[in-house]
N, C-alpha and C positions, 0 to 999 in steps of 0.2 A: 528472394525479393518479394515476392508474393505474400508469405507470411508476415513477412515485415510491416509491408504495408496494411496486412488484415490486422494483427495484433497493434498496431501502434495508434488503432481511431478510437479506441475507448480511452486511450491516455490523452489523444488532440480534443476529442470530445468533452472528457471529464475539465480541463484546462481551457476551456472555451478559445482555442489556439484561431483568430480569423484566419481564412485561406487555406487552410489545413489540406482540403482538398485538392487544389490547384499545385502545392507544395509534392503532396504526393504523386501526382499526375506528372508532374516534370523531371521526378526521379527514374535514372535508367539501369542504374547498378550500383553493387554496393565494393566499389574498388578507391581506395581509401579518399582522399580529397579530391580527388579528378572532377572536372565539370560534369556534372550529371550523375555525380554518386549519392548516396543516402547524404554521408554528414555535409557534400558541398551543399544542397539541395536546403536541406536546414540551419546550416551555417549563412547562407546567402536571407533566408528568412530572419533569423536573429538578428542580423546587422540592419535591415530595414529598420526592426522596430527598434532598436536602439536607437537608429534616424531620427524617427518617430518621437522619439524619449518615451516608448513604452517598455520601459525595462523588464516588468514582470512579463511580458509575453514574449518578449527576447529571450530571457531563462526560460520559459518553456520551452522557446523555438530550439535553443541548447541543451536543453534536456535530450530532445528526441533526437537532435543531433547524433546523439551518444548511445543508446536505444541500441540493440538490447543489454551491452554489455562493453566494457572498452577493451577494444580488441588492440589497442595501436596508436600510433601518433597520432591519429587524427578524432579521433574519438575522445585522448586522452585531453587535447586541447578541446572539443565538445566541452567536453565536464568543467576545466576547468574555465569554462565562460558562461556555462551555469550557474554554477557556486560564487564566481564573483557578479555577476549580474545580480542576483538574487542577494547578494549580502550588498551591493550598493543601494537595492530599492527598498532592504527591509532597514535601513538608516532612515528614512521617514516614518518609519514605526518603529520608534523605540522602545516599546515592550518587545519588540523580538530580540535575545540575544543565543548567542552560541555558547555551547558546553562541549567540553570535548573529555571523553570517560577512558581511560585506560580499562583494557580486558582482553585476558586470554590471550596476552604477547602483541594484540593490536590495540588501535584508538578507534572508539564509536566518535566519530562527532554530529553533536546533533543542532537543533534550534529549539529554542524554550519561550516562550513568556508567562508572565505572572509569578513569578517567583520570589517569596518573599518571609523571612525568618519572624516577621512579625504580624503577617495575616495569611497563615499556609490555608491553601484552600485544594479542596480534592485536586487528584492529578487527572489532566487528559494526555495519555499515551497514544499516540498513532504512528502505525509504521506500516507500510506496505510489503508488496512482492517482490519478487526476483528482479523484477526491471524496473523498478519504481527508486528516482533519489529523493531526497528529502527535501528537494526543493521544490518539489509536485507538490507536496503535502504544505510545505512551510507557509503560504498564505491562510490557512484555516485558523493559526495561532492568532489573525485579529478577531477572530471569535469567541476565544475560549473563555475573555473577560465577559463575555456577557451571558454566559452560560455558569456563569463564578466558580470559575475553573481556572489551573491552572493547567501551561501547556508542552510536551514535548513530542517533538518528530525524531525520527532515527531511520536509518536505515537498515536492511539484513548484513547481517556480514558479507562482507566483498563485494555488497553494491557501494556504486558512490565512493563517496569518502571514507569509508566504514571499512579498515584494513583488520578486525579481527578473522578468522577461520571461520566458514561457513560449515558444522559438523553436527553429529547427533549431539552434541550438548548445547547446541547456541542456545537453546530456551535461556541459559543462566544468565545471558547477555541483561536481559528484561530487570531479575534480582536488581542485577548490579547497576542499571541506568534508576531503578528507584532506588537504592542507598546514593545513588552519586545527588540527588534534587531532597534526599529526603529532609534538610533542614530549611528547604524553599515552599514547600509542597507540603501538603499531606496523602502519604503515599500510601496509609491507609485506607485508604480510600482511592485504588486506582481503576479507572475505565479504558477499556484500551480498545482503540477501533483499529484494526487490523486485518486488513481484506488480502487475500491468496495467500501466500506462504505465508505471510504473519502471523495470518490468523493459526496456522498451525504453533508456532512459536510462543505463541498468547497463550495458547488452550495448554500449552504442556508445563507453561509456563505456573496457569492457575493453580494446575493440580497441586504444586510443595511450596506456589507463594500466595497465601490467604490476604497479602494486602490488596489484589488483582479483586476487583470486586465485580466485575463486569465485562462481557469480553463480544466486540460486535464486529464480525465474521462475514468478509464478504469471497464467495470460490477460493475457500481454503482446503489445501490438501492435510487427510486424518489418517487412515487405514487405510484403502485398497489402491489409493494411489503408489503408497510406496509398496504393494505387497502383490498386485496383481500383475504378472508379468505381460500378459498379452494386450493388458492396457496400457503400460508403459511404453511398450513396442510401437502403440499407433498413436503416441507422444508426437507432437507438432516441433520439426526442426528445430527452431526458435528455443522451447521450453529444453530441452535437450540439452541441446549445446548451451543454454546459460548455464543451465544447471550444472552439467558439466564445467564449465570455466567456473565458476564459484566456488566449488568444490574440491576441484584440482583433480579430479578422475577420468580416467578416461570414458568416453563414452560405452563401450564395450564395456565397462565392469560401473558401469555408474546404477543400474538397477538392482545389483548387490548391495552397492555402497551405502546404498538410502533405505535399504527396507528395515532394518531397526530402526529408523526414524519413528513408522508406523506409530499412530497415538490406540494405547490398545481399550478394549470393552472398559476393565478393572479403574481406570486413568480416567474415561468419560464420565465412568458411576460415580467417582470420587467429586466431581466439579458440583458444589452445593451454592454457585453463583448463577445470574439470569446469564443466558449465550443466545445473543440473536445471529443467525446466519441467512445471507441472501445467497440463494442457488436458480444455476441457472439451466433447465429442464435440456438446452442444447448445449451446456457445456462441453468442449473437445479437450478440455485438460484434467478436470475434476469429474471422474467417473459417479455415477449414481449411488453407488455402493457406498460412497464416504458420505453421501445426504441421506442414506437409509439409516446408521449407524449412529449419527447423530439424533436423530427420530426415537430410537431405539433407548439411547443411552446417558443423554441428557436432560436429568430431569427437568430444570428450566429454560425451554428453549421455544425460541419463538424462530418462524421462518416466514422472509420474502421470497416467494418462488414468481423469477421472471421466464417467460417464453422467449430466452435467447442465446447466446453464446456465452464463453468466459468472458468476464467482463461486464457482461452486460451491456452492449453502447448501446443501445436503444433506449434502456432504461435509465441512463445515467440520472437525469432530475431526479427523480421517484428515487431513486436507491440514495441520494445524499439527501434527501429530506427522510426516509425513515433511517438512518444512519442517526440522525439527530436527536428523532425522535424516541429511537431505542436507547442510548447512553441518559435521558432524561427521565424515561421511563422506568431506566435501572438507578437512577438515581432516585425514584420517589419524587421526582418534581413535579410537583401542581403548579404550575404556573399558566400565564397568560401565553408565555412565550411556546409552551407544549402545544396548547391548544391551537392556537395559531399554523404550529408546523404540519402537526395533523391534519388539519385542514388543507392547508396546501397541499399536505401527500396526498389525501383523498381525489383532493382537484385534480392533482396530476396524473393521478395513476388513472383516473376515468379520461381524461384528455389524453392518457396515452391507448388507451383500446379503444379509442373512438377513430382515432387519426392512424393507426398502425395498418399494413395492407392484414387482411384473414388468408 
């Protein structure tokens, strides 16, 4: 329970979830819907804001309902009041629509907007981690139009709604989500913001698909993640056991199952695209060793280094304003709207070492 509640405040945080705090604080275990468990805890918050008619923070509040993984009946209805929460509030935004992709014996379903056979404009790709659904991400897509971008979320395999296999081949997944938009899109020209395991999936992805044109990387595991044994061992519960249920392995042979995953030296050399990565100097999941490598091995790379945990929750502002500012900067845009976010990042990130404890 502990973990849970460490690992789940960069997701309330990033989601600006109100009471997030108070939410946590009143949870007492996680034994399935009972009064005082994880999902009653944030199930009871969700139906508030529904009260409310804040839908979007109601789909959050069901998101983490669900958090880290659906284990059961009660989680499983979690999710499914995400997903329809979230697909009733993005009916006022009708550029959001759903695509659902057949691959590898499952269905990815995702959310899109701007898609259009008669003004394809570059793709923005974003998908998260292991515990991330796509309805975290799905609100960014009222952005993509202003960015003159076109947009899709997804999730990893056997997060969410995303029933393909989670395996050393998921990178193919990525291919196959651009041939499924490529007459809406130009896929040509893909950017793909991709933080923790995504980001791994991006990068392996870049290396045999040249339409990936850009890849922005926030605590993704590369190499010694999947290859050092004595760091895997002091793997936080949480990451463990997802990984494990995702997978379908047991935990006991799961640091087997994953070390060909490893992205190797030869694969990094090959990426002749810009890759910005944000690392975090206290990360407890993403050993050093995968930030060294990348240092090493990519020729264009840029990095935000925060003084924090995986995730980053202190950082959160600053890491999604240079999030911004790196897919624009891989794009070559000179704009007003660059300069702008820059600014703000700067603002922020000096507003953030002024007010942080030393």
């Amino acid at each position: 329970m502990g973990e849970l509640k460490q690992f789940v405040v960069v997701h309330a945080r990033a989601q600006r979830i109100p009471g997030y705090a108070s939410v946590l604080s009143a949870i007492e275990h996680d034994d399935g819907d009972r009064s005082g468990s994880w999902v009653d805890g944030w199930i009871r918050a969700g139906e508030r804001f529904e009260r409310s008619g804040s839908l979007l923070s109601a789909c959050r509040a069901y998101n983490l309902a669900r958090f880290p993984f659906v284990d059961g009946p009660a989680r499983a209805e979690a999710l499914r009041r995400c997903v329809d929460t979230f697909d009733r509030w993005r009916r006022d935004h009708p550029s959001i629509a759903p695509l659902a992709v057949a691959h590898d014996g499952g269905t990815v379903r995702c959310w899109t907007a701007g898609l259009s056979r008669t003004d394809r404009k570059p793709l923005l790709l974003v998908m998260a981690g292991i515990v991330t659904v796509k309805e975290q991400w799905g609100p960014v897509l009222r952005q993509t139009a202003r960015l003159g971008m076109a947009g899709l979320v997804a999730e990893l395999p056997g997060v969410g709604e995303n029933t393909a296999p989670y395996d050393e081949k998921s990178w193919r997944m990525i291919p196959a989500l651009l041939d499924a938009v490529a007459d809406g899109a130009d896929v040509s020209r893909t950017y793909a913001v991709t933080p923790s395991f995504a980001g791994h999936l991006a990068l392996r992805a870049a290396v045999d698909d040249h339409r990936i044109r850009g890849v922005v990387a926030a605590g993704a595991p590369i190499n010694a993640f999947f290859t050092d044994r004595e760091w895997f061992g002091a793997l936080p519960r949480v990451t463990v056991d997802t990984l494990a249920h995702l997978t379908g392995s047991p935990v006991e042979g799961l640091a087997d199952r994953l070390r060909p995953w490893a992205l190797t030296a030869d694969q990094l050399d090959a990426l002749d695209i810009p890759v910005a990565a944000a690392v975090s100097t206290r990360d407890e999941i993403i050993p050093p060793a995968d930030r060294d490598i990348l240092r090493r091995h990519v020729r264009q790379l840029s990095v935000l280094t925060n003084d924090d945990v995986h995730g980053a929750p202190d950082h959160v502002a600053e890491t999604q304003l240079w999030t911004v500012s790196s897919v624009l900067r891989m794009r070559a845009a000179r704009s007003p709207q660059r300069a702008v976010i820059n600014l703000a990042f700067r603002a922020a990130r000096v507003r953030g070492r002024l007010t942080r404890p030393r």
